[in-house]
Z-matrix of the N, CA and C atoms (Angstrom, degrees):
N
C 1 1.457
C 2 1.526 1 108.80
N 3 1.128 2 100.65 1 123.38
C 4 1.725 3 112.96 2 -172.57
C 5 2.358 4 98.25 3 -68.60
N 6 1.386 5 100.74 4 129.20
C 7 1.770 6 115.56 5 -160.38
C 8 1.561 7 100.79 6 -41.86
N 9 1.377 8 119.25 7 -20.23
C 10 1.753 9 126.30 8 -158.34
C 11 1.238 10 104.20 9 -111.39
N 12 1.425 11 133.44 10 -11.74
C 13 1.115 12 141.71 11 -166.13
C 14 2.232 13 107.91 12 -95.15
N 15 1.157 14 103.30 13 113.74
C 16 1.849 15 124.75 14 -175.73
C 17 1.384 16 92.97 15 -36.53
N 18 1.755 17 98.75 16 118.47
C 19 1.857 18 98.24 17 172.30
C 20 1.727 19 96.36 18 -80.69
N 21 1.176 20 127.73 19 96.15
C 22 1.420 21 129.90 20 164.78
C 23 1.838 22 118.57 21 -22.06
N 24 1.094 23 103.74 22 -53.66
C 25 1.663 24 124.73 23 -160.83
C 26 1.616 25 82.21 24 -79.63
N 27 1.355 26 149.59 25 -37.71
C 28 1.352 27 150.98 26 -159.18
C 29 1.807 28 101.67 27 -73.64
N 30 1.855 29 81.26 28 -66.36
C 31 1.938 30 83.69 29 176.05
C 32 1.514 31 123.97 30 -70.82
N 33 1.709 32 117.43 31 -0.73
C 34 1.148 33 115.44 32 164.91
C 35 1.367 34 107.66 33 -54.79
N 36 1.792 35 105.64 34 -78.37
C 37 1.555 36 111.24 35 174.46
C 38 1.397 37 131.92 36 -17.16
N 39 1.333 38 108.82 37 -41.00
C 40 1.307 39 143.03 38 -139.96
C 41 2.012 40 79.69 39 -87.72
N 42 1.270 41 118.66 40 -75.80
C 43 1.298 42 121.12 41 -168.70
C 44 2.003 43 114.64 42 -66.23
N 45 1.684 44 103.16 43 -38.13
C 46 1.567 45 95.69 44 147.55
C 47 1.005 46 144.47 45 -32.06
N 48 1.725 47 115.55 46 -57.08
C 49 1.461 48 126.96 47 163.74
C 50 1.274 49 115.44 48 -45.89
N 51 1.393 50 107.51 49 -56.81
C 52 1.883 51 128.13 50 -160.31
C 53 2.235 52 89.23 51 -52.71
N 54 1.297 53 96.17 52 -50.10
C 55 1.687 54 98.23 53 -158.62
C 56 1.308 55 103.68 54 -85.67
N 57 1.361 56 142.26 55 -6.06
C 58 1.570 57 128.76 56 142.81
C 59 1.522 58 98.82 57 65.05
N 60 1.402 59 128.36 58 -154.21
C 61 1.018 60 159.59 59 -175.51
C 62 1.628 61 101.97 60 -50.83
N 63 1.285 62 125.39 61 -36.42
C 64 1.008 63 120.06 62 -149.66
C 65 1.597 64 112.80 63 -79.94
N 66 1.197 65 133.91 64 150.86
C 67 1.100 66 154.66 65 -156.25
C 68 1.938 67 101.95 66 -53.34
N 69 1.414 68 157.00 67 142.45
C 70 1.620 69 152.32 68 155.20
C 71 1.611 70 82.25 69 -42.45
N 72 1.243 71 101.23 70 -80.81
C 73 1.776 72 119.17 71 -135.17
C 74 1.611 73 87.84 72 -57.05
N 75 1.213 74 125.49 73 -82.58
C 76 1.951 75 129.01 74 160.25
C 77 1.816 76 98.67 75 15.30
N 78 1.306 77 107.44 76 -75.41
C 79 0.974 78 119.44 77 -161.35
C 80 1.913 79 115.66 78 -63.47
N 81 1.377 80 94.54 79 -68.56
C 82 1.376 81 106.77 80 143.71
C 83 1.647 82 120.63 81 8.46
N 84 2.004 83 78.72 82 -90.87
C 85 2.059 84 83.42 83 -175.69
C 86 1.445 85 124.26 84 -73.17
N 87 1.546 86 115.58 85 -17.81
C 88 1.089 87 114.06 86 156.83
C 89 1.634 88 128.99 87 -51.62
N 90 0.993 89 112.73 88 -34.54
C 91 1.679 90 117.41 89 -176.61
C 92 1.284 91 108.04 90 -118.59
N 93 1.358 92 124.41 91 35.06
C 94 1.670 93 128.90 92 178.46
C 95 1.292 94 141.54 93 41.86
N 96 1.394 95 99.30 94 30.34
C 97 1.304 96 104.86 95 -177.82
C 98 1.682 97 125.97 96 -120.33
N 99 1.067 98 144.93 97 -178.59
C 100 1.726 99 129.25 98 -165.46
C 101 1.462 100 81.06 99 -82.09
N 102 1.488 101 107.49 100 173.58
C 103 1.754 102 112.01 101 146.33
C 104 1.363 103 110.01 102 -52.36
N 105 1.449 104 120.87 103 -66.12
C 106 1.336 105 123.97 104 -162.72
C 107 1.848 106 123.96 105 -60.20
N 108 1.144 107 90.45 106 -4.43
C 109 1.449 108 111.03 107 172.28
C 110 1.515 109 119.47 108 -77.36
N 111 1.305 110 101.68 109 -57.00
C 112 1.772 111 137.17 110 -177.27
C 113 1.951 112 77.31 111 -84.33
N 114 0.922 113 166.67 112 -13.69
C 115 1.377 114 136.02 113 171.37
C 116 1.377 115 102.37 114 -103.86
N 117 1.269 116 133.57 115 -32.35
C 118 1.532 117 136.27 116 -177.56
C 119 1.863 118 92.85 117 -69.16
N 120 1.359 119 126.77 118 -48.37
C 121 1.957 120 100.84 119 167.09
C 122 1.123 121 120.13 120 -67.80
N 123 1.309 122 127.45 121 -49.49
C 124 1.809 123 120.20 122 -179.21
C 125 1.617 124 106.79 123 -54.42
N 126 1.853 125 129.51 124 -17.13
C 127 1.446 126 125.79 125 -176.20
C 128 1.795 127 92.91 126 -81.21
N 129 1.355 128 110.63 127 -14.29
C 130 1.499 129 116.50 128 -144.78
C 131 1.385 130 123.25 129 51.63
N 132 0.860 131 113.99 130 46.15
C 133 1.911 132 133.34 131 173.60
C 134 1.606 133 111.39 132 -75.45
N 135 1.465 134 97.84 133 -29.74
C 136 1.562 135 122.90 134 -172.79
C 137 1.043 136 122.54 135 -124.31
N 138 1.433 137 136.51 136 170.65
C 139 1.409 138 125.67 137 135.32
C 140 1.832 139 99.60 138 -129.15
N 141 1.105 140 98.70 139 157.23
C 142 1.458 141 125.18 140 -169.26
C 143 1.832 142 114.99 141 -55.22
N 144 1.054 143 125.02 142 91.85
C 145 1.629 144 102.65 143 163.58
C 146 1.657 145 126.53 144 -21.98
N 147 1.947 146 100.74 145 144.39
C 148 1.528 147 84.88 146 -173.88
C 149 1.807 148 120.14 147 -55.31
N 150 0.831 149 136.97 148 -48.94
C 151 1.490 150 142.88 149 156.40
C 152 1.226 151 129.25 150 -19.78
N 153 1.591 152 117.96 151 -45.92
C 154 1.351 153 111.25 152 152.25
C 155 1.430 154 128.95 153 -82.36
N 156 1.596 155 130.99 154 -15.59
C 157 1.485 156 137.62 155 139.06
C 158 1.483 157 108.30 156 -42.19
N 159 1.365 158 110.20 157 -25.44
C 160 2.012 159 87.60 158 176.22
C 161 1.409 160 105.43 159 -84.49
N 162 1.418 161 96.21 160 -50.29
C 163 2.266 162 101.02 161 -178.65
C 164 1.640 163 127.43 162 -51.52
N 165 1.723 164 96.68 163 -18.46
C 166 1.449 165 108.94 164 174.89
C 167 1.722 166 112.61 165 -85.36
N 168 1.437 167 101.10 166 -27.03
C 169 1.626 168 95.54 167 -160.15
C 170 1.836 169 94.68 168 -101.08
N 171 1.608 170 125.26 169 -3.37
C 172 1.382 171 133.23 170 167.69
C 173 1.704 172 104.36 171 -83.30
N 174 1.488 173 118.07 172 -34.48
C 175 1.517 174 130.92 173 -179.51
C 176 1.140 175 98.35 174 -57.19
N 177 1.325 176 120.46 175 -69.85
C 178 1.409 177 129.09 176 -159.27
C 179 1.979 178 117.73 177 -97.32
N 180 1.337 179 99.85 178 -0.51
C 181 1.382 180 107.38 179 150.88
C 182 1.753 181 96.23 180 63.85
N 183 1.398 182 106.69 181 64.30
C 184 1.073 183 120.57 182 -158.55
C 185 1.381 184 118.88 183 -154.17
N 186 1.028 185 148.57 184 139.71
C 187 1.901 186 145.21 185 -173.20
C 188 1.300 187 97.73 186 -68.24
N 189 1.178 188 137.66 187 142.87
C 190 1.144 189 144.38 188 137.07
C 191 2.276 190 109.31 189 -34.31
N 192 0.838 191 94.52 190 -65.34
C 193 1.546 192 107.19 191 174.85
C 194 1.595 193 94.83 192 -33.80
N 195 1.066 194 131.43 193 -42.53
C 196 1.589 195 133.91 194 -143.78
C 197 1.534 196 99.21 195 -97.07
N 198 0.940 197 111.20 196 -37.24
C 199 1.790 198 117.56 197 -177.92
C 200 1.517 199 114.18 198 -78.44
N 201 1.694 200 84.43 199 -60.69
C 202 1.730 201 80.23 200 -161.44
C 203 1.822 202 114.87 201 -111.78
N 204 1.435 203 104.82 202 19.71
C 205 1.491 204 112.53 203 176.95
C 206 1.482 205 105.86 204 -141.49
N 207 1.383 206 123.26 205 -9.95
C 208 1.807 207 101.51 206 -179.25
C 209 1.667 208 113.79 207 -66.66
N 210 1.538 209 119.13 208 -2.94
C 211 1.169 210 108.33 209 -165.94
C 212 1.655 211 92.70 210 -100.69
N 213 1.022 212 146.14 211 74.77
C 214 1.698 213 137.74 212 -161.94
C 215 1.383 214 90.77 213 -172.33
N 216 1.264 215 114.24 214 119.27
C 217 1.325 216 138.09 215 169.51
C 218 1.699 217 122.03 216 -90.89
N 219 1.249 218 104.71 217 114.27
C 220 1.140 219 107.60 218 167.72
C 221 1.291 220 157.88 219 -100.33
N 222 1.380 221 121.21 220 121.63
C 223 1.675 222 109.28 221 -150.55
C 224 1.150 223 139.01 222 -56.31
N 225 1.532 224 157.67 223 77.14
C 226 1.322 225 162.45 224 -164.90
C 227 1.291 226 122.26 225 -46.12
């Protein structure tokens, strides 16, 4: 995996954690997307179009930076 390139399986975790207790589908219709959509990124099967990276990181009241890029290492 090229160092700049979205660990998928990372921001899965990443949105698991974020949604806790709270309901797939809940979550889902809040940020416009199917369940199976919103479960194929938390499996990391996916990663999110830029557009739904904004509705997720406004949902969850959260940086974009924080979700779907703190896990990306950068070369020194």
């Amino acid at each position: 995996m090229n160092v700049l390139e979205m660990d998928a399986c990372a921001i899965g975790k990443k949105l698991v954690e974020l949604r806790g207790e709270k309901k797939q589908g809940d979550v889902a219709k809040s940020i416009g997307v199917s369940v199976s959509a919103l479960s194929m990124y938390e499996c990391g099967e996916r990663i999110p179009r830029d557009n739904i990276k904004l509705r997720i990181a406004a949902y969850y009241g959260k940086p974009i930076q924080s979700i779907f890029f703190e896990h990306i290492k950068h070369e020194t």
